[in-house]
C-alpha positions in Angstrom: 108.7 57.3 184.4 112.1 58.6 183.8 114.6 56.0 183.3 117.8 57.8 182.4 118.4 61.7 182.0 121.5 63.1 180.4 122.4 63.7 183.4 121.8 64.4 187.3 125.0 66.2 189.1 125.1 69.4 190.2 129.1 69.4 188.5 127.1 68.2 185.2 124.8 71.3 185.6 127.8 73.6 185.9 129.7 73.0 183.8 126.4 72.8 181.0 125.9 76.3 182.2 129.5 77.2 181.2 129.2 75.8 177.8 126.1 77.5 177.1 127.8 80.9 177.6 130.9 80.2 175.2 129.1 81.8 172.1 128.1 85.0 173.7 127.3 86.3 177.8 123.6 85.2 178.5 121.2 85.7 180.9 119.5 82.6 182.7 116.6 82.6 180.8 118.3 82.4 178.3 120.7 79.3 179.3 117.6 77.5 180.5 116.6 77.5 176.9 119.3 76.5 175.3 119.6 73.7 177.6 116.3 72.5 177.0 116.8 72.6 173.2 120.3 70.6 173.1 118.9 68.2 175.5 115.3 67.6 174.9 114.9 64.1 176.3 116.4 65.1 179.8 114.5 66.8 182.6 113.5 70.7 181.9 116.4 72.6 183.5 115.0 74.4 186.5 115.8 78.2 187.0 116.8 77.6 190.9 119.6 75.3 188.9 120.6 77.6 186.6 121.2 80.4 189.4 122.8 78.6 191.5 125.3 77.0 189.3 125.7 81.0 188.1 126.6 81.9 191.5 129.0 79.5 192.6 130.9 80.0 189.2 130.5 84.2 189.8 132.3 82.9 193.1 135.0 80.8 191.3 136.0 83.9 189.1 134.7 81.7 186.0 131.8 83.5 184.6 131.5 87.8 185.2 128.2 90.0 185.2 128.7 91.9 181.8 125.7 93.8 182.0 122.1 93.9 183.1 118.9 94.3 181.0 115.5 95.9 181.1 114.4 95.2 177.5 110.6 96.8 178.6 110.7 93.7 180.7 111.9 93.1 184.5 115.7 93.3 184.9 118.1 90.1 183.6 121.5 89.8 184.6 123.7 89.0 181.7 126.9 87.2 182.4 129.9 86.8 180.5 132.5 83.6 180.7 136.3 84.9 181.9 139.5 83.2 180.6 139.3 81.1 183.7 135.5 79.9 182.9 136.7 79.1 179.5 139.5 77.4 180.0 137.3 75.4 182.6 135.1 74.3 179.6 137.9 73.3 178.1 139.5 71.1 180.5 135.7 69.5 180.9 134.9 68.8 177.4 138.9 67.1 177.6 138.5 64.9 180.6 136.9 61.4 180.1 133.7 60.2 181.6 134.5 58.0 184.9 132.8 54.5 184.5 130.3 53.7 186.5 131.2 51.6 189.9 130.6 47.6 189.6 127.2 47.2 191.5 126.2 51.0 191.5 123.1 50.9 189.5 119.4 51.3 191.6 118.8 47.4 189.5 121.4 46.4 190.7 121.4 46.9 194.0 117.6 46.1 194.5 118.1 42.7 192.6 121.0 41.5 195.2 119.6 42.9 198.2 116.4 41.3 197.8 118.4 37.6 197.0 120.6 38.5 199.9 117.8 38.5 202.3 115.9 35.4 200.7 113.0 38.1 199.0 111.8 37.4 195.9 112.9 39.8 193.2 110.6 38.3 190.4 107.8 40.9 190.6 110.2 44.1 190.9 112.1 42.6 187.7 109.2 41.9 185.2 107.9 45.8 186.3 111.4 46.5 185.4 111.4 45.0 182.0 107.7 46.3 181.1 109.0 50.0 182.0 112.4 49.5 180.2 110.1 48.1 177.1 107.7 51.0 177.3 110.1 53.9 177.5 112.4 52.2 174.4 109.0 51.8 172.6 108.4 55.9 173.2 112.3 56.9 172.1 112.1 54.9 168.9 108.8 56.1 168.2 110.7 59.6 168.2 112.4 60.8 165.1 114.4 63.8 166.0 115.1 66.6 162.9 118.6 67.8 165.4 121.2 64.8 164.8 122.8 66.3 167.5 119.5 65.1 169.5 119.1 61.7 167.9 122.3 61.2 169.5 120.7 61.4 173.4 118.2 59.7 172.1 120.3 56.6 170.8 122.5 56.9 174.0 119.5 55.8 176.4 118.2 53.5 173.7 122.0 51.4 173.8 121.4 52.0 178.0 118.2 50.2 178.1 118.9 48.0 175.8 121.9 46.7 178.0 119.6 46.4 181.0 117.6 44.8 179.7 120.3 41.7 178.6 121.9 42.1 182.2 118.1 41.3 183.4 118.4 37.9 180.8 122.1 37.4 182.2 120.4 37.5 186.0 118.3 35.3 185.0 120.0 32.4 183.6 122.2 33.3 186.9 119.4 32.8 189.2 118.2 29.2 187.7 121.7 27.6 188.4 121.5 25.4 191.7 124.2 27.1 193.5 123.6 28.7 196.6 123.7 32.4 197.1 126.3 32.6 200.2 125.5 34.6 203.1 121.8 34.6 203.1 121.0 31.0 202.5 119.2 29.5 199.0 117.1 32.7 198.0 114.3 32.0 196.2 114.8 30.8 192.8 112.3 33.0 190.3 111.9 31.4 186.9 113.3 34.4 184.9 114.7 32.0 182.2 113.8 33.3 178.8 113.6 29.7 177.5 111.0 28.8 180.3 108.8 32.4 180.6 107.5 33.9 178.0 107.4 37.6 179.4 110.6 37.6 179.3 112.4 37.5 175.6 115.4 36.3 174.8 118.3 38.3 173.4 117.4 37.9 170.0 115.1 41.1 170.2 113.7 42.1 166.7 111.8 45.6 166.5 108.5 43.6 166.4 109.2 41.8 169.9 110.2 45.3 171.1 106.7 47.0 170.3 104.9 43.5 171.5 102.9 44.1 175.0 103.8 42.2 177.9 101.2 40.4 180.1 101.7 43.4 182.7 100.4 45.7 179.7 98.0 43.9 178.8 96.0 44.1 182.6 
């Protein structure tokens, strides 16, 4: 299961393509590669991506083709940025990150639509936990050579780790008595770290974070 990527916009994919052609005009081969080596944990880059994201910046007057190759090998187009491609990267690598939206996250959503409509989101949360548990377990197991990859790699950790506190924060939410409005009292699961022990507390040791969960253990 892949809980979080680098990234998954087609603008993201762009402008990646951009930066990968700052040091010298590539082919899409060889962007693909250098993709996959500065961002290992994320999804392979797929060569329909690449292309595509080459054409619409050919079409934007960012990137140029500067030559083609044979190389004893079938033809690759090699393209070159322009001064408006670079000055594109700039501007990207300049502009800050916009926050995500209040409520946008997939967790999110699932948890208050089931207590909307009076369903029980206990089983969907404790899967939740047991994959969030399994894929930090896998990340810290990795010990990247590239600091410049340990950084991904910490970036999801601090991601999961902060789902996983929302999902403790829910839960001491979901034992109070009031009443959900709208829907009615949902069902009240008993998420409450104190009172089930598949789900930990905040205080989260490395130990805890390698120990298997009764869903792990079936």
């Amino acid at each position: 299961m892949a809980i979080y990527s680098v990234y998954n916009s087609s603008v993201g994919t762009t402008d990646l393509v951009l930066a990968a052609l700052v040091a010298a005009p590539r082919h899409g081969y060889e962007i693909k590669r250098i993709h996959d080596e500065w961002f290992p944990l994320a999804n392979p880059l797929a060569y329909g991506q690449v292309y595509s994201a080459l054409g619409r910046l050919t079409k934007d007057g960012c990137v140029e083709v500067a030559e083609v190759r044979a190389d004893g090998g079938p033809e690759r187009t090699v393209y070159a940025l322009t001064p408006r491609g670079r000055e594109r990267v700039e501007r990207w690598l300049a502009e800050p990150v916009a926050p995500m939206s209040p409520g946008a996250g997939e967790l999110v959503r699932k948890t208050v639509a089931a207590l909307r409509i009076s369903a029980d989101p206990l089983p969907m949360l404790l899967a939740q936990r047991t994959a969030y548990l399994r894929r930090m377990r896998e990340l810290s197991d990795q010990q990247p050579t590239d600091p410049l990859a340990a950084l991904s790699r910490d970036h999801a950790l601090e991601h999961l780790d902060a789902d996983l506190r929302w999902l403790e924060r829910a839960a001491d939410r979901l034992a109070r008595p009031d009443p959900v409005p709208e829907a009615g009292p949902p069902p009240r699961p008993d998420l409450s770290p104190r009172q089930n022990p598949g789900l930990p507390g905040s205080g989260r040791t490395p130990d805890a974070l390698h120990a298997k969960t009764p869903e792990e253990d079936q």
